[in-house]
VOMARMI-454137 format. One record per residue (C-alpha): residue in one letter; x, y, z. Coordinates in nm, 4 decimals, decimal comma. Example, Ala and Ser with C-alpha at 12.3 -4.5 7.8 and 13.67 -1.06 7.14 Angstrom:
# VOMARMI-454137
<pt code="A" x="1,2300" y="-0,4500" z="0,7800"/>
<pt code="S" x="1,3670" y="-0,1060" z="0,7140"/>
# end
This chain:
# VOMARMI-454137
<pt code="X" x="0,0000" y="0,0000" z="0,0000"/>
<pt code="X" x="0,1201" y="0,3564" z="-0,1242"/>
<pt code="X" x="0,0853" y="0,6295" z="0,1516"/>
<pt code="X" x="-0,0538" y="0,9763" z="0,0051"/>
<pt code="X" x="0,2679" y="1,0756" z="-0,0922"/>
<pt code="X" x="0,4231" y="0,7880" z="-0,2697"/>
<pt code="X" x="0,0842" y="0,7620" z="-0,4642"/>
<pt code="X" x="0,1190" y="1,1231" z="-0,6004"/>
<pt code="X" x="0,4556" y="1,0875" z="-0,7043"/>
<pt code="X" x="0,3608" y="0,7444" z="-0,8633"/>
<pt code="X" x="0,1289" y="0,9405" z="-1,0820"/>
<pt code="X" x="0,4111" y="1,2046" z="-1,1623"/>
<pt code="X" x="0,6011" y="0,9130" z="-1,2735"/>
<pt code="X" x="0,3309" y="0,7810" z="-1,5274"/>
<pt code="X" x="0,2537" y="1,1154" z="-1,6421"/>
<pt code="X" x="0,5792" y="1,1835" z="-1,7138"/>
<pt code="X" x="0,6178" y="0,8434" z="-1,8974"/>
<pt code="X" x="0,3289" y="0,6944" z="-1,9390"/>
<pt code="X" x="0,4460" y="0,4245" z="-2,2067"/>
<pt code="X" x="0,5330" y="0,2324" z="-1,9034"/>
<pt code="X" x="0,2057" y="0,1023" z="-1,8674"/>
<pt code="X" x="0,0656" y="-0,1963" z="-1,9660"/>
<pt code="X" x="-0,2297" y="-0,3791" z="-1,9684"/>
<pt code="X" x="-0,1977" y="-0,6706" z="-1,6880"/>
<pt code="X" x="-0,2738" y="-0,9199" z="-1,9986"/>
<pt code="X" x="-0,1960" y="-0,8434" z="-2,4336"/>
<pt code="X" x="-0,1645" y="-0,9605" z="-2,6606"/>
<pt code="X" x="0,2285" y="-0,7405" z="-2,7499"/>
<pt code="X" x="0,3385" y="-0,8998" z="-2,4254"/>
<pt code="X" x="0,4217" y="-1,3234" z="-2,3342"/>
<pt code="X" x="0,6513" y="-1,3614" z="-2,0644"/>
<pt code="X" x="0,8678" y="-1,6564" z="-1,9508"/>
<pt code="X" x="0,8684" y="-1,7910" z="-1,6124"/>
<pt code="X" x="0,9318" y="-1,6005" z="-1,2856"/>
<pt code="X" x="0,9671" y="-1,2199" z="-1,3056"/>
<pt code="X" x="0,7341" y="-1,0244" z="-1,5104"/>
<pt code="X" x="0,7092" y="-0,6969" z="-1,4058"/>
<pt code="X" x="0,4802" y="-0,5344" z="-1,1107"/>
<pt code="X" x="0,0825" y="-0,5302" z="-1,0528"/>
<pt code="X" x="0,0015" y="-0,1786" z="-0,9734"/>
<pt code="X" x="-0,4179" y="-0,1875" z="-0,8430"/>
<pt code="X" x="-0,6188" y="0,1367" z="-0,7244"/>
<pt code="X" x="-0,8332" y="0,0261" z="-0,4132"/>
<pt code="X" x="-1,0935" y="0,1928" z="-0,2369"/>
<pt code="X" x="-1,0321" y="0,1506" z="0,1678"/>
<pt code="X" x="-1,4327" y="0,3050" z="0,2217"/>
<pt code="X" x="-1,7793" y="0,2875" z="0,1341"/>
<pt code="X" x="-1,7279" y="0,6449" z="-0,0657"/>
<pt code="X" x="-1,7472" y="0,6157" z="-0,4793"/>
<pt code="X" x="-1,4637" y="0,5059" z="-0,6943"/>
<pt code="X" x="-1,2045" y="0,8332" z="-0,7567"/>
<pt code="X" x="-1,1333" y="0,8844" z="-1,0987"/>
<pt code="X" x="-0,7282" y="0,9786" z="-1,1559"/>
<pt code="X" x="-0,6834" y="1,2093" z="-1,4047"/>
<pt code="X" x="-0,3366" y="1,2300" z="-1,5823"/>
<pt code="X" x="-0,1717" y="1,5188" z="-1,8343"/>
<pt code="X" x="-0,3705" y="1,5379" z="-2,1286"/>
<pt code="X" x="-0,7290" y="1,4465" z="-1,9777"/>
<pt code="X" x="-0,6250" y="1,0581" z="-2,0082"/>
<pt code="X" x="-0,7375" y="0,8350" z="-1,6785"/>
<pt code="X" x="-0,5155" y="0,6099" z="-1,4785"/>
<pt code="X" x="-0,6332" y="0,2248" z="-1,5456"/>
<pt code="X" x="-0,7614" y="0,1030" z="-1,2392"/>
<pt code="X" x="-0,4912" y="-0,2099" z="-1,2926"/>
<pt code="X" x="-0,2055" y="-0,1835" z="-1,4913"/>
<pt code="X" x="0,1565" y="-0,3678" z="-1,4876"/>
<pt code="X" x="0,5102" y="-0,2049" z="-1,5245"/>
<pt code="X" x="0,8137" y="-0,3191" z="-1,5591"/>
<pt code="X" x="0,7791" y="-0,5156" z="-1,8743"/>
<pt code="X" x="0,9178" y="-0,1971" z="-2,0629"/>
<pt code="X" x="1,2582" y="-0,0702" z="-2,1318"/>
<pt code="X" x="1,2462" y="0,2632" z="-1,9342"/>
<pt code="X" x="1,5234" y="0,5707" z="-1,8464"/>
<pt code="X" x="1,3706" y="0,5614" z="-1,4543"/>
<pt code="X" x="1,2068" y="0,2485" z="-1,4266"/>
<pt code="X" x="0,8671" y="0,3058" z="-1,2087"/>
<pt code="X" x="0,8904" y="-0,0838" z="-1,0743"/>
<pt code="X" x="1,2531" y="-0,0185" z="-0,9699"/>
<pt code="X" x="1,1096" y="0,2807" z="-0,7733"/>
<pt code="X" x="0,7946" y="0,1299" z="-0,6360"/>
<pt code="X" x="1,0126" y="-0,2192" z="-0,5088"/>
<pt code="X" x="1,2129" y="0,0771" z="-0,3642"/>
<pt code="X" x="0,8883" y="0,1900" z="-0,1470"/>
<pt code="X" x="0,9205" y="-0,1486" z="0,0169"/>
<pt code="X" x="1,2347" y="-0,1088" z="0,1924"/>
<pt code="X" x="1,1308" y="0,0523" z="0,5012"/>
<pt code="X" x="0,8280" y="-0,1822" z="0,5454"/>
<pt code="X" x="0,7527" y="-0,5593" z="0,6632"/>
<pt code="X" x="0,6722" y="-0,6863" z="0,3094"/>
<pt code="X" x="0,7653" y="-1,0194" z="0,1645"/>
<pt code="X" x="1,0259" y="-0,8160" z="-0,0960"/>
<pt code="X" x="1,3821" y="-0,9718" z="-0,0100"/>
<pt code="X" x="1,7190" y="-0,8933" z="-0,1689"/>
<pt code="X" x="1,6916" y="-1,1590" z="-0,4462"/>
<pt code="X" x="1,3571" y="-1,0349" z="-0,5732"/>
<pt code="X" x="1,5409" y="-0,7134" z="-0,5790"/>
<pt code="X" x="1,8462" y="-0,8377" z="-0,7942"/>
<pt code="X" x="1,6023" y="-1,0226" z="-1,0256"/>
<pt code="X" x="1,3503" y="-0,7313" z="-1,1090"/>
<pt code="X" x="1,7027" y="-0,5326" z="-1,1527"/>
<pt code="X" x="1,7404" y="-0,7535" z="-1,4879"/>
<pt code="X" x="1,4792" y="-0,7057" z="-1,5986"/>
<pt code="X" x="1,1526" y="-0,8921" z="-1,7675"/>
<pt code="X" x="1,1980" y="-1,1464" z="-2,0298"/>
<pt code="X" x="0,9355" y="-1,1771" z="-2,2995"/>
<pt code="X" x="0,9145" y="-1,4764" z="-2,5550"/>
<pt code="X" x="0,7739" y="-1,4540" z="-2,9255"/>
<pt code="X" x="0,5027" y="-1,6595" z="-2,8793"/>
<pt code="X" x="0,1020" y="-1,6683" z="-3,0022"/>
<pt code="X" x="-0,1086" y="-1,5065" z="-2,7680"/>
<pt code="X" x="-0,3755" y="-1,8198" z="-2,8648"/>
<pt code="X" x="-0,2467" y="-2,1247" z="-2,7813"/>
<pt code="X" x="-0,3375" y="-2,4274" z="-3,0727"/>
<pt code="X" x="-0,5053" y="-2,7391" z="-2,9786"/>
<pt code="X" x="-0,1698" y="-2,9546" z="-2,9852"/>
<pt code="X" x="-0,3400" y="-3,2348" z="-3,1479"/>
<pt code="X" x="-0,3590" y="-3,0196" z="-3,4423"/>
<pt code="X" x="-0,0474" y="-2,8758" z="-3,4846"/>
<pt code="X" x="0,1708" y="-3,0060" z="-3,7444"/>
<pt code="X" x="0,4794" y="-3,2048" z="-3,5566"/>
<pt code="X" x="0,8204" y="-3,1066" z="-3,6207"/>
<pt code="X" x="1,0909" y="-3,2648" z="-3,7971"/>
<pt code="X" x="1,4269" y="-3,3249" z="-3,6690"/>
<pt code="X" x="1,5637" y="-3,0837" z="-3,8965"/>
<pt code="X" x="1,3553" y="-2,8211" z="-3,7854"/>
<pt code="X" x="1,3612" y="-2,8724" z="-3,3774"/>
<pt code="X" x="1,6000" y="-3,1213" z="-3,2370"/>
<pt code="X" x="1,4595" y="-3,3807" z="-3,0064"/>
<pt code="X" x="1,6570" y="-3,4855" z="-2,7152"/>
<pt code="X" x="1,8019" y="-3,7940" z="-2,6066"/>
<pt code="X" x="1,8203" y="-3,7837" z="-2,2626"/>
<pt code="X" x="1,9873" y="-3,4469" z="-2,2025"/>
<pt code="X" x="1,7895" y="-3,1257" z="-2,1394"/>
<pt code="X" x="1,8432" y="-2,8041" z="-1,9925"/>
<pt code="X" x="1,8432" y="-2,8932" z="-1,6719"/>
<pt code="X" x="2,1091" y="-3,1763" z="-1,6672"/>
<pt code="X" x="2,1753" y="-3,5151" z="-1,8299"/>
<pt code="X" x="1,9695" y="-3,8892" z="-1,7908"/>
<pt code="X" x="1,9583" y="-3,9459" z="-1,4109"/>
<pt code="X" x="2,0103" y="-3,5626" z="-1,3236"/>
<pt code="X" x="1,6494" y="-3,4192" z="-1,4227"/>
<pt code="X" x="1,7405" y="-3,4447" z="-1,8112"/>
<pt code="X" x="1,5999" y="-3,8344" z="-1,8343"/>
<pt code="X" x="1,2947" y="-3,7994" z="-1,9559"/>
<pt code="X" x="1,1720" y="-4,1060" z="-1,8437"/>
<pt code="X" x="1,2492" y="-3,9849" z="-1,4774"/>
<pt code="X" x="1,2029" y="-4,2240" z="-1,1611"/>
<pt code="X" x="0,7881" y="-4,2197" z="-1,0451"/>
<pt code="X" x="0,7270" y="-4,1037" z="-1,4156"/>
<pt code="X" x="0,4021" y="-4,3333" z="-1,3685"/>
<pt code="X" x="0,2131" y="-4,1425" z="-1,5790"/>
<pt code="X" x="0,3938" y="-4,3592" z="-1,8820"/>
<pt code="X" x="0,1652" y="-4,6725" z="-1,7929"/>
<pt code="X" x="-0,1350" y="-4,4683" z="-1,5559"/>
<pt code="X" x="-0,4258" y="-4,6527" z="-1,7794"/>
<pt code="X" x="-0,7005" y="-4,3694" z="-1,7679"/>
<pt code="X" x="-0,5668" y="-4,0132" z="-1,7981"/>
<pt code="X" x="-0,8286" y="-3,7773" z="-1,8439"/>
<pt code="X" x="-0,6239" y="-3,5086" z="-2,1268"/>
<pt code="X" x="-0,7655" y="-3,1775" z="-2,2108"/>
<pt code="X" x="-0,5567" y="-2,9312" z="-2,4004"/>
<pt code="X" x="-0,7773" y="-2,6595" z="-2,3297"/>
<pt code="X" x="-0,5101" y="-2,3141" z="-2,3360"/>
<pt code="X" x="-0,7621" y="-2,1704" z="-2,5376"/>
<pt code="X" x="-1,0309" y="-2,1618" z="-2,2225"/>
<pt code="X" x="-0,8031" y="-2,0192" z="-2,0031"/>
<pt code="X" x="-0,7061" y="-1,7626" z="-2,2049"/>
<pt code="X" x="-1,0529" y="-1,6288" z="-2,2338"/>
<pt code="X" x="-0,9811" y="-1,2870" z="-2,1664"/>
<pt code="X" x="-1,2658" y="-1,3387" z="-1,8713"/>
<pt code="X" x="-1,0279" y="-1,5486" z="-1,7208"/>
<pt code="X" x="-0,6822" y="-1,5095" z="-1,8184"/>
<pt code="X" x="-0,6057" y="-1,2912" z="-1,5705"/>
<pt code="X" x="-0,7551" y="-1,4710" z="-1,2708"/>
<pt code="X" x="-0,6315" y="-1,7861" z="-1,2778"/>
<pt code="X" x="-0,2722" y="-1,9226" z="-1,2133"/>
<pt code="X" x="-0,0073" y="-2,1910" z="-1,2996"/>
<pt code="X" x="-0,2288" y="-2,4312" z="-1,0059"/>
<pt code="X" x="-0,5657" y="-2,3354" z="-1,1558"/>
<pt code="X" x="-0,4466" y="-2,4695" z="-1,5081"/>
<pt code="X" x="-0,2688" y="-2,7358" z="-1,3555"/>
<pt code="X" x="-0,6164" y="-2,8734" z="-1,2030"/>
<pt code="X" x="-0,8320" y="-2,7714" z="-1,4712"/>
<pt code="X" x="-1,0305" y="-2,5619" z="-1,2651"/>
<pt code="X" x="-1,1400" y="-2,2256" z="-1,3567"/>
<pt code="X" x="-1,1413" y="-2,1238" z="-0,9838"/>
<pt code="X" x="-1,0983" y="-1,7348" z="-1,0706"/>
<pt code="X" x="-0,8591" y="-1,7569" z="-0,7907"/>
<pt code="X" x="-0,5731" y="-1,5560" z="-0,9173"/>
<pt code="X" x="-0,3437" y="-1,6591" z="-0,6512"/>
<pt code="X" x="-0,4463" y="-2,0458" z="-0,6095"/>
<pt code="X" x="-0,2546" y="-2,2225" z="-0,3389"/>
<pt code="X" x="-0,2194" y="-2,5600" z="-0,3193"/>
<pt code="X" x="-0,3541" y="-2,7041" z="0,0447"/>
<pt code="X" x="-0,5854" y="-2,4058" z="0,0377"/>
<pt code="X" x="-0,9080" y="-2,6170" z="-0,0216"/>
<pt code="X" x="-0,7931" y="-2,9020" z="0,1636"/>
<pt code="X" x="-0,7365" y="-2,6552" z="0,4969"/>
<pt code="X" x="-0,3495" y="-2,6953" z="0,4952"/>
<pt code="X" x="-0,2188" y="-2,4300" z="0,2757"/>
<pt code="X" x="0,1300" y="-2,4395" z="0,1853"/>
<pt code="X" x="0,3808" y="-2,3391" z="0,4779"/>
<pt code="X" x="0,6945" y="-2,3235" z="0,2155"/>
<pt code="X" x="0,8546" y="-2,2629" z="-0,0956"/>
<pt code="X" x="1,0045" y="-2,6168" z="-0,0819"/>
<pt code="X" x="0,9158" y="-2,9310" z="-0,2858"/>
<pt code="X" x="0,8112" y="-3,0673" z="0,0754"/>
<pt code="X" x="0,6266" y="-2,7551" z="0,1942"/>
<pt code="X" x="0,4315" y="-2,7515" z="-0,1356"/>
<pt code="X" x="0,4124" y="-3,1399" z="-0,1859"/>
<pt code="X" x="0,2143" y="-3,1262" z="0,1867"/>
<pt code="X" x="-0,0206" y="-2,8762" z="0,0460"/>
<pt code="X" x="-0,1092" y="-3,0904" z="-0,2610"/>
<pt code="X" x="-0,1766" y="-3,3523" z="-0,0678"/>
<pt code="X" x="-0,4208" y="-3,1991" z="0,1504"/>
<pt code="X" x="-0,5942" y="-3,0899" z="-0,1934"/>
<pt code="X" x="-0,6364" y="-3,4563" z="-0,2991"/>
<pt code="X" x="-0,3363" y="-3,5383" z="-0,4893"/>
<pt code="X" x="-0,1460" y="-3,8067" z="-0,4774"/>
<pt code="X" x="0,1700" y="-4,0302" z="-0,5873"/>
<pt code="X" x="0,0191" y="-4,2674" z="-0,7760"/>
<pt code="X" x="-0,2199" y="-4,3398" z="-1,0871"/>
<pt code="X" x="-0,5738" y="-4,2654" z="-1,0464"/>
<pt code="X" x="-0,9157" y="-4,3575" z="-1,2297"/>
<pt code="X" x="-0,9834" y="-4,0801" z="-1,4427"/>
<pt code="X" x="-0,6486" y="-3,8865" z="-1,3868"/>
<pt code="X" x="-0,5074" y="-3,5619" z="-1,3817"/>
<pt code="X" x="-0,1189" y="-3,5680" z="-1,4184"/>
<pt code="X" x="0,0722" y="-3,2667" z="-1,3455"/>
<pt code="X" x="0,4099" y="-3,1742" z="-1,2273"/>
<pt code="X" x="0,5182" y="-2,9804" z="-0,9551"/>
<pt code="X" x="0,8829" y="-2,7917" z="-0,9855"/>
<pt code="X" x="1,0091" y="-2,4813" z="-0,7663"/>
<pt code="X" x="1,2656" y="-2,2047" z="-0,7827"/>
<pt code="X" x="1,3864" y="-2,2138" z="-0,4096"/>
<pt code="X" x="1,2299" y="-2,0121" z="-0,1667"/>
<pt code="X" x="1,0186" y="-1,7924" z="-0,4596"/>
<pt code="X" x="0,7888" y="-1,9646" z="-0,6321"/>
<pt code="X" x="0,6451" y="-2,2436" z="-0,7417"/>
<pt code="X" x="0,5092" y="-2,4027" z="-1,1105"/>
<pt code="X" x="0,2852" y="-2,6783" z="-1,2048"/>
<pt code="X" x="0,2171" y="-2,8281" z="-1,5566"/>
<pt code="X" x="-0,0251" y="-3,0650" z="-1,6483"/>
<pt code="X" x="-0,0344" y="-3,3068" z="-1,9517"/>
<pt code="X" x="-0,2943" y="-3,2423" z="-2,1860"/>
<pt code="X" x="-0,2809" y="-3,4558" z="-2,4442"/>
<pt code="X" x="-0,2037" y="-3,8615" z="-2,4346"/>
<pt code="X" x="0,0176" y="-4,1458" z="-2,6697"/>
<pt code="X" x="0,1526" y="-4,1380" z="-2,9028"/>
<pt code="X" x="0,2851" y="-3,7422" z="-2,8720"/>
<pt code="X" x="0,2387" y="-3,6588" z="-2,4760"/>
<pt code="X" x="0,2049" y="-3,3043" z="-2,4622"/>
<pt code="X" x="0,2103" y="-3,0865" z="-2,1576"/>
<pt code="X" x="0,0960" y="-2,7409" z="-2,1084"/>
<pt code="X" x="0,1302" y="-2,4835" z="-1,8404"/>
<pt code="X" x="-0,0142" y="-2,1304" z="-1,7358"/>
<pt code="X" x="0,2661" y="-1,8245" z="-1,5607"/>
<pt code="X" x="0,0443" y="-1,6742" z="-1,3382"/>
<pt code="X" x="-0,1622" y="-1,4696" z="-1,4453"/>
<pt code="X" x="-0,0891" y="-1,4814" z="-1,8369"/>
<pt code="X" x="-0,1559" y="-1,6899" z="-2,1269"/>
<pt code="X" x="-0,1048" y="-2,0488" z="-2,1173"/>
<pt code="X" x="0,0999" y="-2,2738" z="-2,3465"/>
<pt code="X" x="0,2152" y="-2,5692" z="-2,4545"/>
<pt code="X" x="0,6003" y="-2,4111" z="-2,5388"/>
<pt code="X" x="0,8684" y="-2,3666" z="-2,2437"/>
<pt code="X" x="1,1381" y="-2,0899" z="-2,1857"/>
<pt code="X" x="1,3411" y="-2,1660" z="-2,5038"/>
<pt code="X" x="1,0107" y="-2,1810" z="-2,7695"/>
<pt code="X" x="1,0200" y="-2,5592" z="-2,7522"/>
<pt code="X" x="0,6913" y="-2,7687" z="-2,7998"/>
<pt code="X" x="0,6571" y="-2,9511" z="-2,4581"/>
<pt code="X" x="0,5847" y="-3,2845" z="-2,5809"/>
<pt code="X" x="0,8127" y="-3,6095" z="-2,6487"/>
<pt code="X" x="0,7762" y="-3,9379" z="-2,8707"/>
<pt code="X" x="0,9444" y="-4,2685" z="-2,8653"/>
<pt code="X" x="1,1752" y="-4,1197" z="-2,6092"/>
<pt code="X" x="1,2755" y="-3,8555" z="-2,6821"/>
<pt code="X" x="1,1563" y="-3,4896" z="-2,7003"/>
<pt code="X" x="1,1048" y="-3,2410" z="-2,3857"/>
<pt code="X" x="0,9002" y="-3,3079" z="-2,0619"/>
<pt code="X" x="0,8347" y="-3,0922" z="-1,7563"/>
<pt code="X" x="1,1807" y="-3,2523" z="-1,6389"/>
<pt code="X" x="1,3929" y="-3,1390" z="-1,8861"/>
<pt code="X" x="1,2749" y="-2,8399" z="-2,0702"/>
<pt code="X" x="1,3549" y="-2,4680" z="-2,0387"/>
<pt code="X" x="1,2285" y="-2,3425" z="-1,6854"/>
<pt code="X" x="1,4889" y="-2,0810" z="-1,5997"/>
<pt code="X" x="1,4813" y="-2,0261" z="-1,2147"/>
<pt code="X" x="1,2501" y="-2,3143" z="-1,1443"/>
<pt code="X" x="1,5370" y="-2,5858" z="-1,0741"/>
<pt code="X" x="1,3836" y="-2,8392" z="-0,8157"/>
<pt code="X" x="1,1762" y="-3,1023" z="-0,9501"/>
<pt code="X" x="0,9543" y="-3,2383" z="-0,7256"/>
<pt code="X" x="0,7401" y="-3,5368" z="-0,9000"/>
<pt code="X" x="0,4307" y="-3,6675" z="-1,0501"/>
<pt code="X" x="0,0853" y="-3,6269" z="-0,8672"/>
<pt code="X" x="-0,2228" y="-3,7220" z="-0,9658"/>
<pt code="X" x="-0,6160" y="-3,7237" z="-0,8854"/>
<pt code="X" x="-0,8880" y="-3,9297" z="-0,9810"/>
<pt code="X" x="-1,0605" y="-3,6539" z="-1,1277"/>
<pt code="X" x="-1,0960" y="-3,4534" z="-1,4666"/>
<pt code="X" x="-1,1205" y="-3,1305" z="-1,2514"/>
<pt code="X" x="-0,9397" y="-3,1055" z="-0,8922"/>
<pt code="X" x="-1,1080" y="-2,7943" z="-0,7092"/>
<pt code="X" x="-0,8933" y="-2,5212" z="-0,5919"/>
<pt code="X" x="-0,8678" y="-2,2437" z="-0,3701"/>
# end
């Protein structure tokens, strides 16, 4: 929360540059995984009508907005992590150092295509891997095959590569990496796994996270009817899911960054599918920061609720 003072000079700031601004979801604008800029919200603390803000030129201040996905002379996310600094907020050092390099954004489609009807790849156009990805070789997170991979043999998958439903702009923007994951469109922007079960998450750890899942219903094992996702982490920040959406003889996974489009392509533009052994997986594609695996979960349903 701004105090009077840091919220007028905020607004100096975007009058003075207002090409900082972006909508919170576009079209111009597909991130990759962990940083992407700052959520800036106008709230109303009382029963009084909404203020309209007013900037140079007659135009109004969005009521939501994001910054920091811009290249900028005096960055206005750099300044507002600054207002943190002499608060109890959840900002540490390392958020600092990563928002100091910035936002990267991907070419990508803002619709993602059914991947049943996309047109596979040759080898000549996108090499497949054998066993070695970017995060390590066979036996090191690059197998794709990994140990507990049961989803391989699980007999009843329920697949659904539904991007395109959860990038209905009603929804895009409400519903996270665990919503997708679950194939619930719980409109919970901020989804936490163990929330619905009544033990939320206590950490940013595979086994903090992991506990929270399995309050939610999930579990290590094949189910009847089951959703398959993947749970990975980037230590003490964050944490991703993915879910497979599509069955033999391609498996193809897809996955949803926060608040913005999902996809079935990782950090590097690959597809996230494999066949016959080789290709990319949730273990061994692109996902920058995100370096501890943590398994395979499943639930005997085609939609695990979330909260």
């Amino acid at each position: 929360m701004l105090s009077e003072g840091e919220e007028r000079e905020l607004l100096d700031r975007v009058t003075a540059d207002p090409g900082q601004l972006s909508p919170v979801a576009t079209e111009d604008e597909q991130f990759s995984l962990g940083y992407r800029g700052l959520l800036v919200r106008q709230v109303k603390p009382d029963a009084g009508a909404w203020s309209t803000t007013r900037l140079a030129g007659g135009r109004s201040l969005p009521g939501e907005f994001r910054v920091g996905s811009k290249p900028a002379d005096e960055p206005i996310a750099q300044w507002l992590l600054g207002t943190s600094e002499q608060r109890e907020t959840a900002v540490t050092d390392e958020l600092r150092e990563v928002a100091a390099q910035g936002v990267v954004l991907l070419e990508s489609s803002w619709t993602a295509a059914d991947p049943r009807q996309v047109p596979l790849p040759t080898d000549e156009h996108e090499p497949r891997l054998e066993g070695e990805g970017p995060h390590g070789p066979a036996g090191e997170g690059g197998d794709i095959s990994a140990a507990g991979a049961t989803w391989w043999s699980c007999g009843s998958n329920y697949f659904s590569a539904n991007a395109d439903l959860f990038n209905d702009p009603a929804y895009v923007t409400r519903n996270n990496c665990y919503c997708f994951a679950s194939n619930h469109l719980a409109n919970s922007r901020y989804a936490l796994p163990g929330r619905r079960g009544g033990r939320p998450a206590t950490s940013i750890t595979c086994g903090g996270v992991t506990d929270g899942l399995r309050a939610d219903g999930w579990q290590d094992g094949c189910q009847t009817n089951t959703l398959t996702i993947v749970l990975v982490i980037w230590p003490g920040v964050d944490y991703h899911f993915y879910r497979l959406v599509t069955g033999d003889p391609y498996w193809w996974w897809g996955h949803k960054p926060g608040g913005t489009p999902a996809k079935y392509t990782d950090d590097c533009g690959h597809s996230i599918y494999q066949y016959q052994g080789s290709g990319y997986a949730p273990n061994n594609c692109c996902r920058g920061n995100y370096t501890d695996f943590c398994g395979y979960f499943y639930q005997n349903n085609n939609t695990a609720l979330v909260a």
